[in-house]
C-alpha positions in Angstrom: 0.0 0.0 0.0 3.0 2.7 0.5 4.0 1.9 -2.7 0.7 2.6 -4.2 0.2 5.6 -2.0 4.0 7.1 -3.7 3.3 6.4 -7.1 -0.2 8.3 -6.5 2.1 11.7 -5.3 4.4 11.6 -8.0 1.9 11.3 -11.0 1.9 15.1 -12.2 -1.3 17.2 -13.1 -2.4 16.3 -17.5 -0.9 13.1 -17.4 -2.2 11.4 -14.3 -3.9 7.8 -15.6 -0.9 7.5 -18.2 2.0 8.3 -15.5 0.1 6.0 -12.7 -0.4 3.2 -15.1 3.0 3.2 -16.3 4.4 3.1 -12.3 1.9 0.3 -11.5 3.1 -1.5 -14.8 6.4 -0.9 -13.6 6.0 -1.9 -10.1 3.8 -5.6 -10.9 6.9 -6.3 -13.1 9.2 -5.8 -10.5 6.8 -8.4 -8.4 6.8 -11.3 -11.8 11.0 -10.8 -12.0 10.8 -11.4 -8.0 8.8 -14.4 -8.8 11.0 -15.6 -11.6 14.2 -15.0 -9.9 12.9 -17.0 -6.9 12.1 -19.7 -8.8 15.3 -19.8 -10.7 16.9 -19.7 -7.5 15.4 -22.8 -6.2 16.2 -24.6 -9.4 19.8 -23.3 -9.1 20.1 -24.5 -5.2 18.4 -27.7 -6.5 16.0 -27.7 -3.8 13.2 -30.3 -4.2 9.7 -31.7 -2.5 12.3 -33.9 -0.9 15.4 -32.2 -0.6 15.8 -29.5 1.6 19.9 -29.3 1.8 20.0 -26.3 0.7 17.5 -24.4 1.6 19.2 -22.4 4.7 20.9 -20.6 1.7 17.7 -19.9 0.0 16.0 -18.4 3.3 19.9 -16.1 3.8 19.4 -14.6 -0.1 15.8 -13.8 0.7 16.4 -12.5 4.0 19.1 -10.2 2.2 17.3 -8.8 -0.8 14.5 -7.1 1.3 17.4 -5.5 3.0 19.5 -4.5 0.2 16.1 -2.9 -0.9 15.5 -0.6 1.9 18.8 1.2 1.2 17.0 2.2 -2.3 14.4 4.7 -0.2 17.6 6.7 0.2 17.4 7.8 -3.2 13.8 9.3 -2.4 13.6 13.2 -1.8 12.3 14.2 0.9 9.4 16.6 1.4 6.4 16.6 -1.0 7.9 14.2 -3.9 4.7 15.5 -6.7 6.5 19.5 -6.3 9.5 18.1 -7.6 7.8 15.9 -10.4 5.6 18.7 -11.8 8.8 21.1 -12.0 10.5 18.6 -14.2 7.3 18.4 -16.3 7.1 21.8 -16.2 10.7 22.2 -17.3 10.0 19.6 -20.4 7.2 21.3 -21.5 8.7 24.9 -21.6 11.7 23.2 -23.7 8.7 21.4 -26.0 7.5 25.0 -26.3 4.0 24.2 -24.1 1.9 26.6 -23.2 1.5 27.8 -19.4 -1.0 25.5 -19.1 0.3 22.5 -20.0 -1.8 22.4 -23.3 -0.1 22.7 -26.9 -1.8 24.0 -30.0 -3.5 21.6 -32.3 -1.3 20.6 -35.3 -4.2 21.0 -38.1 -7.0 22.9 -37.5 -10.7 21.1 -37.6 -12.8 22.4 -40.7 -16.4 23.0 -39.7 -19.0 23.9 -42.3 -20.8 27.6 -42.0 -23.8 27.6 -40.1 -27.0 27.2 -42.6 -25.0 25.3 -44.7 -25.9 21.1 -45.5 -22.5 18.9 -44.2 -21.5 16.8 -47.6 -21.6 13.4 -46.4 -19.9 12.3 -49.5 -16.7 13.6 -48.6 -15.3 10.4 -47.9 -16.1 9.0 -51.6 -14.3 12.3 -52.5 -11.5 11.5 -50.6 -11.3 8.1 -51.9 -11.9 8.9 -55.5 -8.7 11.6 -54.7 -6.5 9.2 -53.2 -7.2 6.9 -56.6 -6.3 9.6 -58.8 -2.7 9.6 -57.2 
């Protein structure tokens, strides 16, 4: 849940479903390589339904990853973590050549018909006859 609860306060404002999807992707993959690497280490230690020889080395490796871990939340900034994120968006933005707002101008500009006049719903035929013709 505290990892949930972080990856929640670092999504920055526009791009908050994308940004939390992509940590949660990131995150359950972390949990299927932990699952994998377990695995491989039992096959590696040759520990079996019947042979436990070497498991005390299995339980040491396991015991020690969690640990090694913790020294990772080091690299975590203190104080409020979504400040930090949404200057670096910020940042990118201004370089993309954003506006304020986070919003950029459309590349091509919709066409609407004038008011009072019928919408040609043959356009598409036109369009295909067009591309043809090239």
């Amino acid at each position: 849940m505290p990892i949930m609860v972080l990856a929640a306060k670092i999504c920055p404002k526009s791009v908050e479903a994308t940004f939390y999807a992509f940590t949660t992707a990131v995150i359950n993959l972390g949990y299927l390589l932990s699952y994998w690497s377990g695995g491989l280490l039992i096959w590696i230690l040759n520990i079996t339904g019947t042979d436990f020889t070497n498991l005390k080395w299995l339980i040491v490796v396991a015991a020690i990853f969690p640990i090694l871990c913790l020294f990772m939340l080091l690299a975590v900034p203190n104080g409020d973590i979504s400040k930090l994120v949404e200057e670096h968006f910020k940042a990118a933005r201004d370089a993309d050549g954003a506006d304020s707002d986070g919003s950029q101008e459309p590349l091509v500009e919709p066409e609407e018909p004038p008011l009072g006049q019928a919408v040609n719903h043959d356009s598409m035929s036109s369009v295909k006859q067009e591309s043809k013709d090239l």
